[in-house]
C-alpha positions as CSV (number, residue, x, y, z in Angstrom):
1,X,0.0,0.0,0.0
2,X,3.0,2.6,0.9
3,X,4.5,2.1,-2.4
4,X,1.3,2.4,-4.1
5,X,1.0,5.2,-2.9
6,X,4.0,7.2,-2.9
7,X,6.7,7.0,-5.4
8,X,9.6,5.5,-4.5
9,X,12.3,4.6,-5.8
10,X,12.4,1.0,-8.0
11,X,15.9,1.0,-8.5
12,X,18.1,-0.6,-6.5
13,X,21.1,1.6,-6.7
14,X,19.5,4.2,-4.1
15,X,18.7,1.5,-1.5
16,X,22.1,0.3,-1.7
17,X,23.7,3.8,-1.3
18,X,21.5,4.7,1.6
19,X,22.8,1.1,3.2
20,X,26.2,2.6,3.2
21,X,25.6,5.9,4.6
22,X,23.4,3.8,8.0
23,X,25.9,1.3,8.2
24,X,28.8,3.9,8.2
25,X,26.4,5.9,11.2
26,X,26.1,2.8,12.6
27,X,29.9,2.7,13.4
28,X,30.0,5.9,15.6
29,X,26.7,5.5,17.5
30,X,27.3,2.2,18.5
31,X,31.0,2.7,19.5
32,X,29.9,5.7,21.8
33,X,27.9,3.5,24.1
34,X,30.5,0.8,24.0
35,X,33.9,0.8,22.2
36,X,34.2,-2.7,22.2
37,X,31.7,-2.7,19.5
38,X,33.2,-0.9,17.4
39,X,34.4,-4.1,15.1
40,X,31.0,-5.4,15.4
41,X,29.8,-2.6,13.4
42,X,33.4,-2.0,10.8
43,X,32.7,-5.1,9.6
44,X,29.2,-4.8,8.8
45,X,30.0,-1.7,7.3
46,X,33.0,-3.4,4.8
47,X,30.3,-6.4,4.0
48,X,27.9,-3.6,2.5
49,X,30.4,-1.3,1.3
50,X,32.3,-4.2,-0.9
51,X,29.0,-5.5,-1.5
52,X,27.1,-2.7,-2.4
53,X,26.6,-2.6,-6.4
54,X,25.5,-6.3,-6.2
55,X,22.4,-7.1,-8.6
56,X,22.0,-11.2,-8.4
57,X,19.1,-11.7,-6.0
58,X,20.7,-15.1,-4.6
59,X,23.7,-12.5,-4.3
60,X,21.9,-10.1,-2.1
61,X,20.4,-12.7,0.3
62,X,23.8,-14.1,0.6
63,X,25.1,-10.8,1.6
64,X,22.2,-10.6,4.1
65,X,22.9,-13.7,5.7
66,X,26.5,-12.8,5.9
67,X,25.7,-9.6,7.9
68,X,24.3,-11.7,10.2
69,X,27.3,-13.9,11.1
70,X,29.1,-10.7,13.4
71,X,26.2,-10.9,15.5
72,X,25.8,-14.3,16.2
73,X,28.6,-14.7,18.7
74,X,26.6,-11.9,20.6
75,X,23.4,-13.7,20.4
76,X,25.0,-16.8,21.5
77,X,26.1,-15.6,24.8
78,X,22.7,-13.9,25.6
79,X,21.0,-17.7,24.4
80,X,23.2,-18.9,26.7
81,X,23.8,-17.5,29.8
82,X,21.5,-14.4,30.1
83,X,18.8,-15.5,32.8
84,X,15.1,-14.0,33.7
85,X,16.7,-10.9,35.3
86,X,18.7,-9.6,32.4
87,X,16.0,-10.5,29.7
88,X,13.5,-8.4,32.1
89,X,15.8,-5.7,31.6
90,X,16.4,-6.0,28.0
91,X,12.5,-6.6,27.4
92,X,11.6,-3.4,29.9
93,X,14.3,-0.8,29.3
94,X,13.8,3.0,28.1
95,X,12.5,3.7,24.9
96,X,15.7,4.9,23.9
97,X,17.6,1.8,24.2
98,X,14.8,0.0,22.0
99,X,15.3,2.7,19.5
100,X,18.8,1.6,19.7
101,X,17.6,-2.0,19.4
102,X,15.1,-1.2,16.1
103,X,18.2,0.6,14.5
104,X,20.4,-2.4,14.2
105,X,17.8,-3.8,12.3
106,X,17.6,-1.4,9.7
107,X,20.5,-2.2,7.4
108,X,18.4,-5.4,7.6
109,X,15.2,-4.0,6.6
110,X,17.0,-2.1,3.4
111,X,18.6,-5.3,2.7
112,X,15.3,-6.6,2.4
113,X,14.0,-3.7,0.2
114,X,16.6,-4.4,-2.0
115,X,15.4,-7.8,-2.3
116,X,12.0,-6.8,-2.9
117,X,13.1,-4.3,-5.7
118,X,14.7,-7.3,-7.7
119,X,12.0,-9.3,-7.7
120,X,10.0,-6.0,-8.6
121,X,7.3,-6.2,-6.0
122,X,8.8,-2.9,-4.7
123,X,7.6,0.6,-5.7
124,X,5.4,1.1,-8.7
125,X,5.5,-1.4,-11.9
126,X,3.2,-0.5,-14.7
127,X,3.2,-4.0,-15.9
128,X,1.6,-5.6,-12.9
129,X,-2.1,-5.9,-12.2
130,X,-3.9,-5.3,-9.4
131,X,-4.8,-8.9,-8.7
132,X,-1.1,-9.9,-8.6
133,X,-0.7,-6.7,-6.8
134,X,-3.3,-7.9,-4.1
135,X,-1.9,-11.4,-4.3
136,X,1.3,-10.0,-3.1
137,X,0.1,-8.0,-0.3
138,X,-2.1,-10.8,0.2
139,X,1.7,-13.2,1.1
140,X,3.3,-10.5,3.0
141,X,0.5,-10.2,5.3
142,X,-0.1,-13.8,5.9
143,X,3.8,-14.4,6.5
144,X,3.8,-11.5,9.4
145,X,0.6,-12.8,10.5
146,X,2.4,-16.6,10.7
147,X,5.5,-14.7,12.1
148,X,3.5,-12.7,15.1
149,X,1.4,-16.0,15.6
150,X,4.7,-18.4,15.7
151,X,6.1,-16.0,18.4
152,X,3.1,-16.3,21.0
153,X,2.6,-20.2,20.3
154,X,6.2,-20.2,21.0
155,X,5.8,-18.3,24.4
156,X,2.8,-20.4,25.4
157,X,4.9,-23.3,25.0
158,X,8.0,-21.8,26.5
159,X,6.0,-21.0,29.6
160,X,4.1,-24.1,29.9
161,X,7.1,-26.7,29.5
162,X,8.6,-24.2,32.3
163,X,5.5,-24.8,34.7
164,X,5.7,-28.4,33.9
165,X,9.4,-29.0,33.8
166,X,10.9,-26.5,36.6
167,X,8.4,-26.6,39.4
168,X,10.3,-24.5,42.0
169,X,9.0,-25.0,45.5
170,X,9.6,-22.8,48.5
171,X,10.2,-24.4,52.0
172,X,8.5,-23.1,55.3
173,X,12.0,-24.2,57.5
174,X,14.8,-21.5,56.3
175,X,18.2,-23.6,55.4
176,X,20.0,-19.8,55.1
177,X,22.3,-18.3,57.4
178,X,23.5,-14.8,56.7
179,X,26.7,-13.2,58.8
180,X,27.3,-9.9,57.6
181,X,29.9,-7.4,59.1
182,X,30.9,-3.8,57.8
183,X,33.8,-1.4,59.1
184,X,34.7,2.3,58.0
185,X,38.0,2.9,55.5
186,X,38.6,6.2,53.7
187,X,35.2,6.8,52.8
188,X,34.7,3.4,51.5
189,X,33.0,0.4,53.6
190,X,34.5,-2.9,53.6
191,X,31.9,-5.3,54.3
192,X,31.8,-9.0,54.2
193,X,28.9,-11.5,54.0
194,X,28.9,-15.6,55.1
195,X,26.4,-17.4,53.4
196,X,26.1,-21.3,55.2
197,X,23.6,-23.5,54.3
198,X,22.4,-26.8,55.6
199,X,22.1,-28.7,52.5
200,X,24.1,-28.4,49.3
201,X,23.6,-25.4,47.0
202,X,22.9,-26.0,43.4
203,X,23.7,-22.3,42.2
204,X,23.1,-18.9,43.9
205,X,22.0,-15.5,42.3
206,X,22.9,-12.4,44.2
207,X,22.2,-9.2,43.1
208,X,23.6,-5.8,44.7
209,X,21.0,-2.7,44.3
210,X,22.3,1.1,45.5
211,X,21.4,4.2,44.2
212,X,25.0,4.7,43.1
213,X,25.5,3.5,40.0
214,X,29.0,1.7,41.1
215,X,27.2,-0.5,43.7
216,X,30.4,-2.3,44.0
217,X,33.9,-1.2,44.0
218,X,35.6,-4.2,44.3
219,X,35.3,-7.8,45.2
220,X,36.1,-11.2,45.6
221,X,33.6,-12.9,43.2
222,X,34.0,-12.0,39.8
223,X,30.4,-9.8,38.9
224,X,28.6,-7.5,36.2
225,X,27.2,-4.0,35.9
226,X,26.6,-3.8,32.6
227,X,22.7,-5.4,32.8
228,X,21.5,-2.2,34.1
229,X,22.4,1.0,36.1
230,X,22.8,0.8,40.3
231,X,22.6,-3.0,39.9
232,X,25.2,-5.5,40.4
233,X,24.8,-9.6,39.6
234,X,27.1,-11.3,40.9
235,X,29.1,-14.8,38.3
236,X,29.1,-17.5,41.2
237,X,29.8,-21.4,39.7
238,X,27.4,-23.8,40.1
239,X,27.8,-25.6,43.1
240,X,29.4,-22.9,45.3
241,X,31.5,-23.4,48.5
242,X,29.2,-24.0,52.0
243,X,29.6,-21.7,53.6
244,X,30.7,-18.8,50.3
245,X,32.2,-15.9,51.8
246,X,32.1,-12.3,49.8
247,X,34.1,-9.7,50.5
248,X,33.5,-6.5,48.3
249,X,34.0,-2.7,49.5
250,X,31.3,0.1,48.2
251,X,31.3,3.9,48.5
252,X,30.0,4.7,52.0
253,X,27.5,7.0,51.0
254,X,25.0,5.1,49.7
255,X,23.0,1.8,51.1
256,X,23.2,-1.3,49.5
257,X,21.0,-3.9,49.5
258,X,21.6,-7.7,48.8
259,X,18.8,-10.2,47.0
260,X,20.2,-14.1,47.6
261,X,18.2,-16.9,46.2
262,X,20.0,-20.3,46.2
263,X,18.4,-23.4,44.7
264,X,19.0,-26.8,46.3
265,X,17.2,-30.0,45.7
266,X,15.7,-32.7,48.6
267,X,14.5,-35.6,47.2
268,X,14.5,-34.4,43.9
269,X,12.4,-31.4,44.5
270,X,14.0,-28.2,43.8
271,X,13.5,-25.8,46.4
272,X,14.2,-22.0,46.7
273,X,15.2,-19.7,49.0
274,X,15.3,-15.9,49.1
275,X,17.1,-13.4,51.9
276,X,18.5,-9.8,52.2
277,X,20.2,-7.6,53.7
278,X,20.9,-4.1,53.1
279,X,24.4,-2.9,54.0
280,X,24.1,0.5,55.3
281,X,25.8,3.6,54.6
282,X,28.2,6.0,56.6
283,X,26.3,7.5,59.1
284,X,27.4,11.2,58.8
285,X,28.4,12.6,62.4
286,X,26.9,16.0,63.2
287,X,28.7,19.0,63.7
């Protein structure tokens, strides 16, 4: 309907030149959030720029796919070890970090314009009629409407093999013990927190909230701040040490409050347990 109705372009020449000048954007937006992206992006930007006066349509969707393979090391590690937490945040951030999110896409969506100009069911061709016109429309709009419906029968089934599968159970009798100490040093405390349980831990997850954004200074355990501002999550192996012992140090102004949950199994039930404890700040001494 959109390129019924305005005139755009049918070549593909324009498309391709307008991929080059987002992918070339895409380099310096991208590397000042994070400069470690930076190669991500260069190499994108070299795929299209090489590939850019390509005509062959099994050419183009090569090229497509080839864009893709940068990324996939990126999406493997969020597959793989990003839990509930981090997709929360990823699903629930600002708009301005999905805006960040759509525009990654977009050398993907002109790819896909290209595409569609090759085959000529892009922009306005004399020599079609209006019943292969609706056909067409007709395909496109029963492929998104597969696509949207594939994604919820996916989550349905996501959710109910989880229900089924992972039935986590919470125990009235605690098997947590917390021993938490804190002392004063140049404007920093230096706290530490023993975690003993009576039965064996499968995994913990402990997260540090404050409303600084470096919740943490330093510490023992090895953790990650990059999941979301003031928050802290904390890489501990499976099947930590009884009792595990953290020792991190955090700027004395601010509170800081700890979230545990370990998982254990009796019986081959998995149980879970929750505590925390807020690490308070410097208490400043009145004149």
């Amino acid at each position: 309907f959109i390129q019924y109705v305005f005139n755009l372009p049918m070549t593909g020449f324009i498309y391709g030149f307008l991929l080059t000048i987002v992918s070339f954007l895409n380099i310096f937006i991208f590397a000042t959030i994070d400069i470690a992206l930076i190669s991500l992006f260069i190499i994108e930007y070299i795929i299209i720029y090489t590939t850019r006066k390509t005509r062959n349509v099994w050419a183009i969707i090569g090229i497509t796919i080839l864009m893709t393979l940068p990324f996939i090391p990126y999406l493997y590690q969020i597959a793989k070890y990003a839990d509930a937490h981090v997709n929360n945040l990823i699903v629930h951030s600002s708009f301005s970090v999905h805006v960040l999110y759509a525009w990654i896409i977009v050398p993907f969506e002109i790819m896909m314009i290209r595409i569609a100009v090759r085959l000529k069911i892009w922009g306005r061709h004399p020599s079609i009629t209006r019943k292969k016109r609706i056909i067409q429309v007709a395909v496109v709009l029963l492929i998104i409407i597969v696509l949207i419906m594939s994604t919820f029968v996916r989550k349905k089934l996501i959710l109910h093999t989880t229900e089924e599968n992972i039935d986590i159970k919470n125990k009235t009798d605690s098997v947590l013990t917390l021993n938490c100490s804190h002392e004063n040093l140049f404007e920093r405390q230096c706290a530490q927190m023993y975690i003993e349980s009576k039965t064996p831990i499968l995994r913990y997850e402990i997260i540090a909230r404050s409303k600084n954004p470096l919740p943490i200074l330093e510490a023992n355990y090895p953790y990650d701040m990059l999941t979301a501002p003031c928050i802290a999550l904390f890489n501990i192996d499976e099947c930590p040490p009884n009792p595990l012992k953290l020792t991190f140090t955090y700027n004395a102004k601010y509170d800081v409050m700890y979230e545990i949950e370990a998982f254990y199994t009796i019986q081959d039930v998995l149980y879970s347990e929750k505590k925390e404890y807020v690490f308070p700040k410097l208490k400043e001494e009145s004149p």
